[in-house]
C-alpha positions as CSV (number, residue, x, y, z in Angstrom):
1,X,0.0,0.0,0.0
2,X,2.8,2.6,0.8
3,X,4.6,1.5,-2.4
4,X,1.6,2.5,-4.3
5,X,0.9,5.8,-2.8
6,X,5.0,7.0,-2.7
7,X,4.5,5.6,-6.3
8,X,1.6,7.6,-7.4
9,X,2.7,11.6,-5.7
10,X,6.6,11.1,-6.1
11,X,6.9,14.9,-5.9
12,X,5.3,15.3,-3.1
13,X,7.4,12.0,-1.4
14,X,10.3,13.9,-3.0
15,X,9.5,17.2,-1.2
16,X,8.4,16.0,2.3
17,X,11.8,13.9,2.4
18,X,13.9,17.0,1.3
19,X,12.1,18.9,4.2
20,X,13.4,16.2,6.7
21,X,16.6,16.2,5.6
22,X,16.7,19.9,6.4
23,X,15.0,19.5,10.0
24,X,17.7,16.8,10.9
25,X,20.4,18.7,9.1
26,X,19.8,22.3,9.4
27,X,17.5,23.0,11.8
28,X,17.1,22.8,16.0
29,X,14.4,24.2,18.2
30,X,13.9,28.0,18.4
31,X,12.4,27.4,22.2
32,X,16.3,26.7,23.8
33,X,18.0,29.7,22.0
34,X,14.7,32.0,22.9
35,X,14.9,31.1,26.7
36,X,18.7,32.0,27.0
37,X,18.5,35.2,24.7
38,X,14.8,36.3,25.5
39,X,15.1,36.8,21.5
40,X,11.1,35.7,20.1
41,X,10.5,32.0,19.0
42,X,10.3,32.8,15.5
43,X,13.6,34.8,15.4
44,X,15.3,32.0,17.4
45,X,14.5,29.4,15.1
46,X,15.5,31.9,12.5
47,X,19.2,32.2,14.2
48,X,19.1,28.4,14.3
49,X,18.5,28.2,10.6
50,X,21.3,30.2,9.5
51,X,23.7,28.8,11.9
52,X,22.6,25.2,10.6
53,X,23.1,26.6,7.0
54,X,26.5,27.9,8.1
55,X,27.3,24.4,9.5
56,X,26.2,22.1,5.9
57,X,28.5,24.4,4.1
58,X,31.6,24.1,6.5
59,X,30.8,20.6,6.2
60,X,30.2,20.8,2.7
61,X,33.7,22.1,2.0
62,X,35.2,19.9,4.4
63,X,34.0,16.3,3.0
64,X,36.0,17.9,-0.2
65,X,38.7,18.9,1.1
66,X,39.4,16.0,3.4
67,X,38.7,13.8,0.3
68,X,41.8,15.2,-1.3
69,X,44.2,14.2,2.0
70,X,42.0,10.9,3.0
71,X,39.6,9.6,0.4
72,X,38.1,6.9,2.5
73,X,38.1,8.6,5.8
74,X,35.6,11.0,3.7
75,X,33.9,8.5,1.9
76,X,32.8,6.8,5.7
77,X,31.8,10.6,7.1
78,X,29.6,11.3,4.3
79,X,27.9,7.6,4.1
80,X,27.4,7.9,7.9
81,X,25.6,11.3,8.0
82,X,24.0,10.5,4.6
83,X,22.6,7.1,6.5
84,X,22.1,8.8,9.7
85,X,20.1,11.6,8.0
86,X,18.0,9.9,5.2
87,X,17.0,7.2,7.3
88,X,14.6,9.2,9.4
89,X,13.8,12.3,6.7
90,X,10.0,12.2,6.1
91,X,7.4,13.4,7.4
92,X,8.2,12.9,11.1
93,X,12.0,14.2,11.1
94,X,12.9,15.9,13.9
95,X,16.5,17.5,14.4
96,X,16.9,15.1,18.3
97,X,18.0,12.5,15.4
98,X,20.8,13.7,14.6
99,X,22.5,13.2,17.4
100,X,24.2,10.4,16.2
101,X,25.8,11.7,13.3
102,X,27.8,14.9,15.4
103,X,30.5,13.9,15.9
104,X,31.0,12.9,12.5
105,X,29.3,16.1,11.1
106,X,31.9,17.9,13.6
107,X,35.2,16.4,12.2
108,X,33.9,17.6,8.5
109,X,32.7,21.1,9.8
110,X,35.9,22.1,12.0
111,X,38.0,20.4,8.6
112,X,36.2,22.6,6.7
113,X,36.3,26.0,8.6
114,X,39.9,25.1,9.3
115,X,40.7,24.8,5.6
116,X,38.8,27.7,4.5
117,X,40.5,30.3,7.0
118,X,43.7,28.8,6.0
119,X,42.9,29.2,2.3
120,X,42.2,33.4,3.3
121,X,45.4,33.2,5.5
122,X,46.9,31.7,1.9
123,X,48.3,28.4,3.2
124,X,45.9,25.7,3.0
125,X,46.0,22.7,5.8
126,X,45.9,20.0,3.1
127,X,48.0,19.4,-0.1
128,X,47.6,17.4,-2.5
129,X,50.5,14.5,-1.2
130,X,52.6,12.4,-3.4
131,X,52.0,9.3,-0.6
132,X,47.9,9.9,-1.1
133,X,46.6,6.2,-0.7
134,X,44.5,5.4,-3.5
């Protein structure tokens, strides 16, 4: 039965799992942020957003640039928050399951922020080696 109905609205399957991958991925609840600021709900959750936007693109750039030093150690990163994150994307995502996939997610991030101020600072952490395991 559930075969038929993703079958027949695959845009809409389509869009409600995009939407969970951003509430695991991008998203947190506005109410923790808005108790320790006094900032409104709405704006909290706003704050959250762009911080978790901040965070995918720091671990955007850090998934390639650790691919260049460590191809596999990458490869296991990204299949691990790619599992961790599809797995429960639908229609009942919430960002509590991500907790698994952090300290993965964190290794990436701080890889990428660390390359990407090195790149401004004009030497970047990682070169391309002559030893890169294949």
């Amino acid at each position: 039965m559930a075969k038929e109905i993703l079958s027949a609205h695959p845009w809409e399957t389509l869009l409600v799992t995009m939407r969970g991958l951003g509430a695991v991925l991008l998203t947190g609840g506005g109410m923790p942020i808005s108790r320790l600021t006094g900032f409104s709900h709405s704006s909290s959750r706003f704050i959250g957003l762009v911080y978790g936007g901040v965070c995918f693109v720091f671990f955007t750039l850090g998934l390639v640039f650790l691919s260049k030093e460590n191809w596999r150690a990458a490869l296991f990163i990204a299949a691990t928050v790619g599992y961790f994150a599809l797995i429960p994307a639908g229609g009942e995502a919430y960002s509590r399951f991500r907790v698994p996939i952090v300290p993965c997610y964190v290794v990436a991030v701080s890889v990428g922020m660390k390359e990407a101020m090195s790149i401004v600072a004009g030497e970047p952490l990682f070169k391309k080696s002559q030893n890169a395991s294949a």
